[in-house]
Structures are given as structure tokens and as C-alpha cells.
C-alpha positions in Angstrom: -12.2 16.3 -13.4 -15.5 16.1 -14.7 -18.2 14.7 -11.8 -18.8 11.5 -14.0 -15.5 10.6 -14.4 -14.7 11.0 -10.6 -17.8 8.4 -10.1 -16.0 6.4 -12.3 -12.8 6.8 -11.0 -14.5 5.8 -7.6 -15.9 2.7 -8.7 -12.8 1.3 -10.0 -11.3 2.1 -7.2 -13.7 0.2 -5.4 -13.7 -2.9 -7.7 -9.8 -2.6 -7.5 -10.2 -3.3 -3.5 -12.7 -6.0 -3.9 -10.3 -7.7 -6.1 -7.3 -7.1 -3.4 -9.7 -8.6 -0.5 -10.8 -11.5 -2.6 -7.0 -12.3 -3.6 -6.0 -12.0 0.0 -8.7 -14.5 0.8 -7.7 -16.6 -1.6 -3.9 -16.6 -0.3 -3.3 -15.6 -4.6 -0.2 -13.1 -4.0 0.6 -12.6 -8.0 -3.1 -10.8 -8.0 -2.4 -9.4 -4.5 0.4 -7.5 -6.4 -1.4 -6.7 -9.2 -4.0 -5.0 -7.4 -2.1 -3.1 -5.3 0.1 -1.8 -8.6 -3.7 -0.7 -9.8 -4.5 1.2 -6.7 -1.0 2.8 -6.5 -1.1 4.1 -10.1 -4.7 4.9 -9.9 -3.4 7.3 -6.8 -0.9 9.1 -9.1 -3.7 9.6 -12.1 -6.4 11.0 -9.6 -5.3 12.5 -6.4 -9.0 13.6 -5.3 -9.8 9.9 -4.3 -7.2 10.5 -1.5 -5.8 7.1 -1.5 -3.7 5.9 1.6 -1.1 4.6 -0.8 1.7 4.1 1.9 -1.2 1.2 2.7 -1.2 -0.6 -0.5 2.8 0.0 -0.7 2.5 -2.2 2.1 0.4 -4.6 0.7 2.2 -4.8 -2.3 5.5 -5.8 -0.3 3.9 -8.5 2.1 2.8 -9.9 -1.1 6.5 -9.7 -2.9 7.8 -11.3 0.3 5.2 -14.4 0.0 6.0 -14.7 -3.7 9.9 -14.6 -3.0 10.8 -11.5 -4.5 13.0 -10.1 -2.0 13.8 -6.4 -3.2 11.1 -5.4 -4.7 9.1 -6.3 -1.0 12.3 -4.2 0.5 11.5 -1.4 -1.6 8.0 -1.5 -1.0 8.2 -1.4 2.6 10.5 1.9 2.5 8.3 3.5 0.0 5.2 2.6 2.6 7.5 4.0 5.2 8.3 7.1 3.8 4.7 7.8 2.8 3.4 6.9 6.3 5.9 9.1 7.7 5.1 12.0 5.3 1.1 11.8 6.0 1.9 11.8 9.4 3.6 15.2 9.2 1.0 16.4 6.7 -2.4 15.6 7.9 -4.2 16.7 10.3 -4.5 14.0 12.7 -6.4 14.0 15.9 -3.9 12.5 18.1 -0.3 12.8 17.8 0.4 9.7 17.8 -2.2 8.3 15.7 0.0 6.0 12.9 2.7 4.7 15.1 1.6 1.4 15.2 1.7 0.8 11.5 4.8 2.6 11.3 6.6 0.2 13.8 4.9 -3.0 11.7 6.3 -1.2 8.5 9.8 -0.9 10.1 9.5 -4.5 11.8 8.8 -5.6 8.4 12.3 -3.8 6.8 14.3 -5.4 9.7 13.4 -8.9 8.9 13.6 -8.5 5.4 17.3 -7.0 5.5 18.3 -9.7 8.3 16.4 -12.6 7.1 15.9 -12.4 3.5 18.6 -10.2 2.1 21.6 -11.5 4.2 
């Protein structure tokens, strides 16, 4: 990829999180959604921007849970799950145990959406 089109890539990715921030803010979950589609697909055109996109997978599911849409926030959560848990046994991280945190929100989140929501 050409140095100009990685700057570009760059910047939408960074407009793409300013419109995810100010759609959290704004309690909008539809564009919540529709940002963090953007920044997942914009992971799988350009891998060089090293996206965290178990993050947005996250994201994307709080935001199918707010709007309802039980399933989809399901699958989101496992795909979040299984990318956290992959980048964990990929990177190099500087403590072992660096991740666990999110990964026990990620899995609280699963439980209550199989118990709760999907019963």
C-alpha cells in the first residue's frame, strides 16, 4: 500500500472513531453499530492499521443489546471473545495477564445475554 493511501486509510479510521465516540455520547446505538461495522471491515481491507477489532466486536454487540437485537449482540460478543483470546496468544504482551479483565467483561456479557435475553 502506497504511503498516501495508508494516510488516508489512517484518517478514516480516525474519523470512523470520532463518529463512534460522538454516537456513544449521544446514547444513538443504530450509528454506534454502524461505526463499529466501518472499523471492523476497514480492519479486514487494511491490516497495517493494526485495529484491536475484538474491541469494536464488542462495541458493536453492547450496541445490538441496547437496540434489542439479541443474536446479533450474542454473536458479537463470541467473535470479540475469540479475537481477544487469539491476540492474547499472539502478541507480545508485557504481562501475562494483561487482557483478563476485558475478557471476563466479554464473558460476563455472553452469560447475561444467554440467561437474560435469549431464555
Amino acid at each position: 500500500m502506497a504511503a498516501g493511501d495508508n494516510k488516508k486509510k489512517v484518517a478514516e479510521l480516525a474519523a470512523l472513531r470520532e463518529k463512534l465516540n460522538k454516537a456513544e455520547r449521544r446514547k444513538d446505538y443504530a450509528e454506534v453499530a454502524e461505526a463499529c461495522l466501518a472499523i471492523i471491515a476497514l480492519d479486514a481491507q487494511v491490516k497495517s492499521l493494526n485495529i484491536m477489532a475484538f474491541l469494536y466486536h464488542k462495541d458493536l454487540g453492547i450496541a445490538y443489546l441496547k437496540l434489542l437485537e439479541f443474536e446479533k449482540a450474542l454473536a458479537s460478543f463470541r467473535t470479540a471473545r475469540e479475537g481477544l483470546i487469539h491476540y492474547r496468544a499472539t502478541a507480545k504482551l508485557k504481562f501475562p495477564d494483561d487482557w483478563l479483565n476485558e475478557l471476563k467483561v466479554i464473558d460476563r456479557l455472553i452469560h447475561k445475554t444467554e440467561t437474560v435475553h435469549l431464555r
